[in-house]
PAKESE-717858 format. One line per field, with one value per residue (C-alpha): residue in three letters; chain; z, x, y. Coordinates in pm, whole numbers. Layout:
# residues N
residuo <- ALA	...
cadena <- A	...
Z <- Z	...
X <- X	...
Y <- Y	...
# end
This chain:
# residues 73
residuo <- UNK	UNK	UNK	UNK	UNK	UNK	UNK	UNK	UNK	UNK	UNK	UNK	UNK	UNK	UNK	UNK	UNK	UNK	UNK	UNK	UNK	UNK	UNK	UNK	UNK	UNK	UNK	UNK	UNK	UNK	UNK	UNK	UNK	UNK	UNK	UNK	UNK	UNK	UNK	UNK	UNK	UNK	UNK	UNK	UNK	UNK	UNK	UNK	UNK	UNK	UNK	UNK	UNK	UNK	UNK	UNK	UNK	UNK	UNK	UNK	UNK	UNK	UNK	UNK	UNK	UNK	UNK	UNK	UNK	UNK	UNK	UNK	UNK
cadena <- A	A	A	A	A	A	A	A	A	A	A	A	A	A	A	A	A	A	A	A	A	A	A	A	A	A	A	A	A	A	A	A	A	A	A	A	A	A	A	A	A	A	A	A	A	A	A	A	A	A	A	A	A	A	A	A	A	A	A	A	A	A	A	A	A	A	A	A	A	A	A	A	A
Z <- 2028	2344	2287	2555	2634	2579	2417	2607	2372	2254	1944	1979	2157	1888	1598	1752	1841	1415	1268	1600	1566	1817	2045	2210	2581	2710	2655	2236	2292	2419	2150	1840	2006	2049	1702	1557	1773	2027	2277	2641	2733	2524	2624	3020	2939	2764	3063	3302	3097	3302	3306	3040	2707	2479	2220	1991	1992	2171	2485	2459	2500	2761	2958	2872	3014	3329	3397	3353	3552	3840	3788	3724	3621
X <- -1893	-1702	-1466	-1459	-1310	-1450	-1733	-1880	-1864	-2234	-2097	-2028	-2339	-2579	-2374	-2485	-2844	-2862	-3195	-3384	-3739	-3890	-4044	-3865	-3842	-3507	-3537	-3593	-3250	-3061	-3226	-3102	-2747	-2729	-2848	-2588	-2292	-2257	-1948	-2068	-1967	-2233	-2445	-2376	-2429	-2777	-2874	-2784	-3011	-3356	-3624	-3830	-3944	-3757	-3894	-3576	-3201	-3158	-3349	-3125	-2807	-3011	-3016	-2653	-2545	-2744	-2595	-2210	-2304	-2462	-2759	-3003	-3354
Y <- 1510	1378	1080	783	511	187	266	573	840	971	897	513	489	657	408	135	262	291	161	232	378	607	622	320	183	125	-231	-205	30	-223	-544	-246	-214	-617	-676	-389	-584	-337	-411	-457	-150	-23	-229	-150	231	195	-43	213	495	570	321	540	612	797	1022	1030	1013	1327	1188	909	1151	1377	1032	958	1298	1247	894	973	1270	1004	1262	980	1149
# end
């Protein structure tokens, strides 16, 4: 996978998304990064993600892409 700086890797985001079930709202993404001590910049990327539900991990990183890409879906 990619690296990043600061946290925006796909990589560093998915560690920090650990222990998350699915399907999950963006909101339960960003209380499972919190409560695995994500950095802010974590935190900042997930909050940028679409306002959706995501069926698993991979829609996470489909919404990743689309963000650094400012292709917001």
């Amino acid at each position: 996978m990619a690296r990043g700086v600061g946290g925006h890797s796909p990589a560093n985001v998915q560690k920090f998304l650990k222990g998350q079930g699915y399907p999950a709202h963006k909101d339960d993404l960003i209380q499972t990064a919190r409560s695995n001590h994500a950095p802010h910049e974590v935190i900042q990327t997930i909050q940028n993600l679409p306002d959706e539900e995501f069926a698993g991990p991979q829609d996470v990183m489909k919404g990743y892409g689309a963000e650094m890409k400012g292709e917001k879906e």
